[in-house]
PDB file of N, CA, C and O in Angstrom:
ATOM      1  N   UNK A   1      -7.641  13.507  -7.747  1.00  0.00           N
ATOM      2  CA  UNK A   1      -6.894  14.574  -7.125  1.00  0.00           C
ATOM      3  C   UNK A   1      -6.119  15.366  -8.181  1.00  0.00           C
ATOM      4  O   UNK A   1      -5.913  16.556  -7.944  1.00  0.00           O
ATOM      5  N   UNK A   2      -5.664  14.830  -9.328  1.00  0.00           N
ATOM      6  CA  UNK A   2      -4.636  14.951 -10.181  1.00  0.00           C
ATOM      7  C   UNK A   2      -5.759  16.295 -10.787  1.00  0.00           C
ATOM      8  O   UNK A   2      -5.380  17.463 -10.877  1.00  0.00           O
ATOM      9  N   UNK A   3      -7.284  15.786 -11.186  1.00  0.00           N
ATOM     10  CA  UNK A   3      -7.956  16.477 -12.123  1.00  0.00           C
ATOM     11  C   UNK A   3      -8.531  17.936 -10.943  1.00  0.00           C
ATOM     12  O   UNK A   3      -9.100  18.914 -11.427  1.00  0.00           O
ATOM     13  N   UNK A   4      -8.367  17.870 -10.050  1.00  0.00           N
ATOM     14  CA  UNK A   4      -8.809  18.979  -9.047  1.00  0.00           C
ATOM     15  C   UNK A   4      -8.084  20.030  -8.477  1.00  0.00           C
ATOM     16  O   UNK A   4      -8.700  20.944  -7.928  1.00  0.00           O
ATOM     17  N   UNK A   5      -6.174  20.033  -8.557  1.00  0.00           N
ATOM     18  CA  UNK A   5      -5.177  20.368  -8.053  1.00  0.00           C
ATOM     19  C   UNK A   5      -5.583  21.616  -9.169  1.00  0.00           C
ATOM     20  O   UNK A   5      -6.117  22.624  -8.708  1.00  0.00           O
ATOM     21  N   UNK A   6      -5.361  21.539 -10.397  1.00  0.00           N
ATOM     22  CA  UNK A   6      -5.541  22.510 -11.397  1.00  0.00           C
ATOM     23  C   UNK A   6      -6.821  23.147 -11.419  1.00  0.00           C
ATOM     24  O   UNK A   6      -6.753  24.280 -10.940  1.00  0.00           O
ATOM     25  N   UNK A   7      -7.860  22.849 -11.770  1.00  0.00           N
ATOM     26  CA  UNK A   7      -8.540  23.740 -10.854  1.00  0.00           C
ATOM     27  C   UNK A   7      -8.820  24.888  -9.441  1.00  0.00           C
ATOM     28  O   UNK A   7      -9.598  25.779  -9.101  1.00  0.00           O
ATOM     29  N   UNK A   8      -7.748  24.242  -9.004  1.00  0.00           N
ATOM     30  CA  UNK A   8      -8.067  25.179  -7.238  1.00  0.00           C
ATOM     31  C   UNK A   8      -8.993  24.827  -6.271  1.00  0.00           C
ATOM     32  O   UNK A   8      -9.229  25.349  -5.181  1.00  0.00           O
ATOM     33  N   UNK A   9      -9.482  23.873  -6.819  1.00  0.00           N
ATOM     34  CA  UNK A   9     -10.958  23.107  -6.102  1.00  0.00           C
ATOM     35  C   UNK A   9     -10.051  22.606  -4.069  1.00  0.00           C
ATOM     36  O   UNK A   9     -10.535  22.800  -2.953  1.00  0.00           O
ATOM     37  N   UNK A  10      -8.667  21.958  -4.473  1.00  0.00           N
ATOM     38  CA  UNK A  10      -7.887  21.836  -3.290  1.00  0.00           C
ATOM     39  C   UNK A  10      -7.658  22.366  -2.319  1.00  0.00           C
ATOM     40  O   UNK A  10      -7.954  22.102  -1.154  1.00  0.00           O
ATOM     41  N   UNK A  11      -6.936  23.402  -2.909  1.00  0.00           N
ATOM     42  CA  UNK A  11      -6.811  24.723  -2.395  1.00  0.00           C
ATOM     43  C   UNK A  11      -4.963  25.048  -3.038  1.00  0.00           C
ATOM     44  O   UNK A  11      -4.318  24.548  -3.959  1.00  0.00           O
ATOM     45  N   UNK A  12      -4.677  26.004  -2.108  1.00  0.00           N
ATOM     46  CA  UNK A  12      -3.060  26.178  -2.554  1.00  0.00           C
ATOM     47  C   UNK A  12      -1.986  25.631  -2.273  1.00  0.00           C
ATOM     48  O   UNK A  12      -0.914  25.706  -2.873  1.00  0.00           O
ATOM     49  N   UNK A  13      -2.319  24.923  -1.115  1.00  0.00           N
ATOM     50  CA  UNK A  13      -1.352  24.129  -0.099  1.00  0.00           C
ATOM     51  C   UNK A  13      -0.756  23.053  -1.161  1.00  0.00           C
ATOM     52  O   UNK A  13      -1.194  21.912  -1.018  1.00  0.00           O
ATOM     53  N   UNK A  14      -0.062  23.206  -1.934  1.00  0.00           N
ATOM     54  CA  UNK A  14       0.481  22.337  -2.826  1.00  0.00           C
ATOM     55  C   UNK A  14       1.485  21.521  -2.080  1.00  0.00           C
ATOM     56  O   UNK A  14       1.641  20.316  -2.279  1.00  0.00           O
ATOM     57  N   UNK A  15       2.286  22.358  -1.053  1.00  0.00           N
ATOM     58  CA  UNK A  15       3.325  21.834  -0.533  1.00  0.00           C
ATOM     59  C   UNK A  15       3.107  20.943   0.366  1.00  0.00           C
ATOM     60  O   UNK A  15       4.062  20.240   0.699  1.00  0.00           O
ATOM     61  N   UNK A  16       1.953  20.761   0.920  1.00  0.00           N
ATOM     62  CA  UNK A  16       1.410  19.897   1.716  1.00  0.00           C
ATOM     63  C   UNK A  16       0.801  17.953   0.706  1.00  0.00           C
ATOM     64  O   UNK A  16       0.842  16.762   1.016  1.00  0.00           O
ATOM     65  N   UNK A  17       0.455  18.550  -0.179  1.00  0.00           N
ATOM     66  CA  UNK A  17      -0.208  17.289  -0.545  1.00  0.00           C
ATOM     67  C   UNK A  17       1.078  16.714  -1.158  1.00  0.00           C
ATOM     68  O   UNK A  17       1.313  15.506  -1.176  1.00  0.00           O
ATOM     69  N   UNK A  18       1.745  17.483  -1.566  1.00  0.00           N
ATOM     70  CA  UNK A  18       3.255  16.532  -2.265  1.00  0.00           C
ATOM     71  C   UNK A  18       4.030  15.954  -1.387  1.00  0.00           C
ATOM     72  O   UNK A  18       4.550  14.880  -1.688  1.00  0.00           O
ATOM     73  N   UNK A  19       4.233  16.453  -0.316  1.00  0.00           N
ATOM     74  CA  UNK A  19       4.590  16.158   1.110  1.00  0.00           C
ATOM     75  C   UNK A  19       4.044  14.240   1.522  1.00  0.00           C
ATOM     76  O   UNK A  19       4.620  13.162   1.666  1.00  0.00           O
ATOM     77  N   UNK A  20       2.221  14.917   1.577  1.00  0.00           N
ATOM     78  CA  UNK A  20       1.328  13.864   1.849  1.00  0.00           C
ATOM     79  C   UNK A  20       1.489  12.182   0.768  1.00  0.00           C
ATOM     80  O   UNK A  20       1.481  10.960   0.915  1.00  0.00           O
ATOM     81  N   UNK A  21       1.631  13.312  -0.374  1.00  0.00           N
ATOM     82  CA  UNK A  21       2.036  11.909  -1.465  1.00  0.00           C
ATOM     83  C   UNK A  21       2.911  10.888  -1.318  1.00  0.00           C
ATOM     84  O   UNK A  21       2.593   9.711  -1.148  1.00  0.00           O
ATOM     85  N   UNK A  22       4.659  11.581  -1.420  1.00  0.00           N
ATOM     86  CA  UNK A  22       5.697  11.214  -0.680  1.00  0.00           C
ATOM     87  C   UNK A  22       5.424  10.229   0.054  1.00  0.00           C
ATOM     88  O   UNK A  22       5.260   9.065  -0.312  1.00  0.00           O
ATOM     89  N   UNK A  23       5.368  10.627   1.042  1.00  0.00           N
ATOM     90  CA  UNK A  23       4.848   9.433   2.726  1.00  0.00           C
ATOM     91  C   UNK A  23       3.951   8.395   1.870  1.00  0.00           C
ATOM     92  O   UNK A  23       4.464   7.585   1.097  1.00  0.00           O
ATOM     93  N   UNK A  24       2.495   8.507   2.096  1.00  0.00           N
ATOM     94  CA  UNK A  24       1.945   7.586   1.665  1.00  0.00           C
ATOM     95  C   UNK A  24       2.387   6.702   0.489  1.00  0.00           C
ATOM     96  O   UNK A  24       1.959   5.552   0.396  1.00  0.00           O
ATOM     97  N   UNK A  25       3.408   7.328  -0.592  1.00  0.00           N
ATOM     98  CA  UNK A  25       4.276   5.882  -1.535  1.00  0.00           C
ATOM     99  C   UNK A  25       4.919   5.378  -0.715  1.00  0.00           C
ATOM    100  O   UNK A  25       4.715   4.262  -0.236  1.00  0.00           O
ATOM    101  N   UNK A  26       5.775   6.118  -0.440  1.00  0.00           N
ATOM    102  CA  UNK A  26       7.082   5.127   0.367  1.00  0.00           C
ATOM    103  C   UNK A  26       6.422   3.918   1.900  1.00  0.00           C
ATOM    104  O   UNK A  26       6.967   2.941   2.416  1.00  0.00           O
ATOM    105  N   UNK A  27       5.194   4.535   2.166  1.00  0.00           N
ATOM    106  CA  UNK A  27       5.041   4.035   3.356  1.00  0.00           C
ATOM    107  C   UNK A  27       4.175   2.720   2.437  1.00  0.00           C
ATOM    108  O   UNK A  27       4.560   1.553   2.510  1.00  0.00           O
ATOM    109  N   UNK A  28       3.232   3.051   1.774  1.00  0.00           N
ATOM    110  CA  UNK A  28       2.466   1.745   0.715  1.00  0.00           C
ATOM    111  C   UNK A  28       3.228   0.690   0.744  1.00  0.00           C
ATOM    112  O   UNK A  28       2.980  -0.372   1.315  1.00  0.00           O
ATOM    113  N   UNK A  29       4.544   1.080  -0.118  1.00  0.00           N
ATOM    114  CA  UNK A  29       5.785   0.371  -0.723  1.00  0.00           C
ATOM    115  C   UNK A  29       6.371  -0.493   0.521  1.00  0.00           C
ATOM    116  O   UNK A  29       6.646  -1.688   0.415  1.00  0.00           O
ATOM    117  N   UNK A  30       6.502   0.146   1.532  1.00  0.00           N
ATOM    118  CA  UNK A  30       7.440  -0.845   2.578  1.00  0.00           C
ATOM    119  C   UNK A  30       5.932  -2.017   3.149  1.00  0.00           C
ATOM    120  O   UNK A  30       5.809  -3.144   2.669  1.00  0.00           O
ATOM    121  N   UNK A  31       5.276  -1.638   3.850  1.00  0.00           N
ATOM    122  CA  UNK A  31       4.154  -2.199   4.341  1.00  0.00           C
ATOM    123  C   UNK A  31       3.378  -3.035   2.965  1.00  0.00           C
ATOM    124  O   UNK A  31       2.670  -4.009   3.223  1.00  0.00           O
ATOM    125  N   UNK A  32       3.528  -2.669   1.774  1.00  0.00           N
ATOM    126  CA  UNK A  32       3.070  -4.304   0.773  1.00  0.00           C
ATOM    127  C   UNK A  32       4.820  -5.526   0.907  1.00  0.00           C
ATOM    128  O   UNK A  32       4.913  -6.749   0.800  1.00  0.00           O
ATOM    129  N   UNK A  33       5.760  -4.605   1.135  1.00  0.00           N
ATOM    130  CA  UNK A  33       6.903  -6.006   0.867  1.00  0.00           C
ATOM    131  C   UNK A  33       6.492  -6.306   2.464  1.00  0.00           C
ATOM    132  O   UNK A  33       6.263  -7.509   2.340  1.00  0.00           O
ATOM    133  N   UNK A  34       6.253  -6.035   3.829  1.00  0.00           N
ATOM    134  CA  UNK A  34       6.120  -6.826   4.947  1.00  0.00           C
ATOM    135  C   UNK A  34       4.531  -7.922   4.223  1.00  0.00           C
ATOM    136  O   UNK A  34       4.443  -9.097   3.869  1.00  0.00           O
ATOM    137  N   UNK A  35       3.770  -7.046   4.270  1.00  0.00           N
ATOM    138  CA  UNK A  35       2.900  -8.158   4.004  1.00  0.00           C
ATOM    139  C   UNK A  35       2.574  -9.031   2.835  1.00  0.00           C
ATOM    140  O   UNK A  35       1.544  -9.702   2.766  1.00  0.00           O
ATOM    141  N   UNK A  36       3.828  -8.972   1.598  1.00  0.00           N
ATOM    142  CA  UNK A  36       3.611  -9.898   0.741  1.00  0.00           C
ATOM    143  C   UNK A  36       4.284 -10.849   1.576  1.00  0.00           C
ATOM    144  O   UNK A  36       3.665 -11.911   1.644  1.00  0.00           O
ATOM    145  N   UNK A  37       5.533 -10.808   2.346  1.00  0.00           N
ATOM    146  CA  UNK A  37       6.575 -11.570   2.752  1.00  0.00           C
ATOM    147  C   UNK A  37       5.450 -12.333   3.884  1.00  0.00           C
ATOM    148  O   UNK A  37       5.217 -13.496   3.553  1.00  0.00           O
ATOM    149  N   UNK A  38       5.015 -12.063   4.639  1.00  0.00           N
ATOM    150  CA  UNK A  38       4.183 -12.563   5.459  1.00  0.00           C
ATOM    151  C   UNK A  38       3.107 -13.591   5.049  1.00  0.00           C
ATOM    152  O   UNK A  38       3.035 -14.704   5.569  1.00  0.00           O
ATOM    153  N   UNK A  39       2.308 -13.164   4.121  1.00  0.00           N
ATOM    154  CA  UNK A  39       1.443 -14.445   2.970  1.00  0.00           C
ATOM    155  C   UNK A  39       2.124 -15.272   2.551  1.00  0.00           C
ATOM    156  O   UNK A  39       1.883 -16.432   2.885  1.00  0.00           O
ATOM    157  N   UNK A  40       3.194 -14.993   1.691  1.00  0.00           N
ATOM    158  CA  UNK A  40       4.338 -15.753   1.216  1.00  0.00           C
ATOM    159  C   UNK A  40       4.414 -17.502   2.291  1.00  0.00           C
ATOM    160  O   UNK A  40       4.107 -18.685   2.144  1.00  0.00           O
ATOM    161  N   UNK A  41       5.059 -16.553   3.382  1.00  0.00           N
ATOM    162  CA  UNK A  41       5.847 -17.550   3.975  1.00  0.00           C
ATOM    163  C   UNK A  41       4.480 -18.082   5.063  1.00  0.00           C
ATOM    164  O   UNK A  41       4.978 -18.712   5.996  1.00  0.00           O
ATOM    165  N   UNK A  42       2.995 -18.005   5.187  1.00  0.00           N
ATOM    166  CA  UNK A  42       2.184 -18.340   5.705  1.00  0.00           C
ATOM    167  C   UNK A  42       1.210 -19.966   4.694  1.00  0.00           C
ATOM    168  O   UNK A  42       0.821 -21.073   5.063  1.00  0.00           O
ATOM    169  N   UNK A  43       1.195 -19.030   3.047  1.00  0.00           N
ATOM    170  CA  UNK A  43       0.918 -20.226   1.904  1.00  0.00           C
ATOM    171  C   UNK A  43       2.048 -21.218   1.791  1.00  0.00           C
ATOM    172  O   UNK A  43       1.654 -22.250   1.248  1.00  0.00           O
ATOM    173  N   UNK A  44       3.283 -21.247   2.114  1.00  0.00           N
ATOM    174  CA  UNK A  44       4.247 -21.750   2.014  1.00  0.00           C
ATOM    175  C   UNK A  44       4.423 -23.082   3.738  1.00  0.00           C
ATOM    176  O   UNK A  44       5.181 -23.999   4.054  1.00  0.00           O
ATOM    177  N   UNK A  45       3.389 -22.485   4.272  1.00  0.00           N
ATOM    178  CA  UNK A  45       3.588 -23.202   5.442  1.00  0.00           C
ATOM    179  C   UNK A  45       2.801 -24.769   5.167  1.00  0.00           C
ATOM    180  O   UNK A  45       1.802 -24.911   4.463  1.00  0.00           O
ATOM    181  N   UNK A  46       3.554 -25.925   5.939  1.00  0.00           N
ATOM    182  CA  UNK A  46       3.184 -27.612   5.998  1.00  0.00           C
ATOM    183  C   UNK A  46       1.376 -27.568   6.651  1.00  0.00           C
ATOM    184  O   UNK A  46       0.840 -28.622   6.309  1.00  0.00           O
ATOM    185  N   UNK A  47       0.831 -27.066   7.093  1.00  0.00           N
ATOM    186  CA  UNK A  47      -0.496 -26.667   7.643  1.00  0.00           C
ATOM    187  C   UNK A  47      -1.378 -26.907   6.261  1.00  0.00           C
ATOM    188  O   UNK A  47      -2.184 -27.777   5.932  1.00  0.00           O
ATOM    189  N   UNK A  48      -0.572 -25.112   5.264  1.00  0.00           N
ATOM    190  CA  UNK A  48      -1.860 -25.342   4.236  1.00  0.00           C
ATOM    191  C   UNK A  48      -1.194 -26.570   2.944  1.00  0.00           C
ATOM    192  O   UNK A  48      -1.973 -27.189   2.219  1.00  0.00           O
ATOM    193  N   UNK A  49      -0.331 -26.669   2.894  1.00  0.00           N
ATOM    194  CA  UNK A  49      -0.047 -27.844   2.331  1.00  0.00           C
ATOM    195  C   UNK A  49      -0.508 -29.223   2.236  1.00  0.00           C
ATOM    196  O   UNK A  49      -0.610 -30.125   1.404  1.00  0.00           O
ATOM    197  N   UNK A  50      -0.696 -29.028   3.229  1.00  0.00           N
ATOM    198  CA  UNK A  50      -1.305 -30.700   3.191  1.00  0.00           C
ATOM    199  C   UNK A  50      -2.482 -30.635   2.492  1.00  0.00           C
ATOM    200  O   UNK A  50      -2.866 -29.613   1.924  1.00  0.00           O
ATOM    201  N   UNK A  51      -3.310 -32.099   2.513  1.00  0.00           N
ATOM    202  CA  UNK A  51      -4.245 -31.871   2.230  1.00  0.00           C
ATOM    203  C   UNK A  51      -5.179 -32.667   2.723  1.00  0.00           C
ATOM    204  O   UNK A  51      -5.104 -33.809   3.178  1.00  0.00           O
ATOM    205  N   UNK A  52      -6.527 -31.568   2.510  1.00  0.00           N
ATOM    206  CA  UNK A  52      -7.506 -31.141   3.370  1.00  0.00           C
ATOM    207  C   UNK A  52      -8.480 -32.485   3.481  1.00  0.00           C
ATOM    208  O   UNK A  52      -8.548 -33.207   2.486  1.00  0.00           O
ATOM    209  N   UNK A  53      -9.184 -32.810   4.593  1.00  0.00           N
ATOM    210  CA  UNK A  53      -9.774 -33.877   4.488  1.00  0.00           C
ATOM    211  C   UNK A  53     -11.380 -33.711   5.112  1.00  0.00           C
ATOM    212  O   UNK A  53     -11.633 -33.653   6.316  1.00  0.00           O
ATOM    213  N   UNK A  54     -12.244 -33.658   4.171  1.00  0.00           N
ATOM    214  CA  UNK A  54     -13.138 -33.274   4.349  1.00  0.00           C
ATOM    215  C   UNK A  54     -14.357 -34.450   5.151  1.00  0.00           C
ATOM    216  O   UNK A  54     -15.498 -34.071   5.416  1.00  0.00           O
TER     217      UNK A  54
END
């Protein structure tokens, strides 16, 4: 995207994709700490701990 913005290949709507950027970090960022916290405390559970008996 970075190599296409300069070109014009996008279009002009600049204000839109910086907009679009914005959101999608901040929203990435919150939704990886729910779901690291969620694995976390799922590998951390007495279930997978134990061990497995085949």
């Amino acid at each position: 995207m970075l190599f296409l913005l300069p070109t014009g290949i996008l279009g002009t709507n600049y204000n839109y994709i910086g907009k679009t950027v914005v959101f999608e970090t901040l929203f990435n960022s919150a939704l990886a700490v729910i779901v690291y916290n969620y694995v976390k405390r799922m590998m951390n559970s007495e279930t997978l701990k134990r061990e497995w008996k085949f």
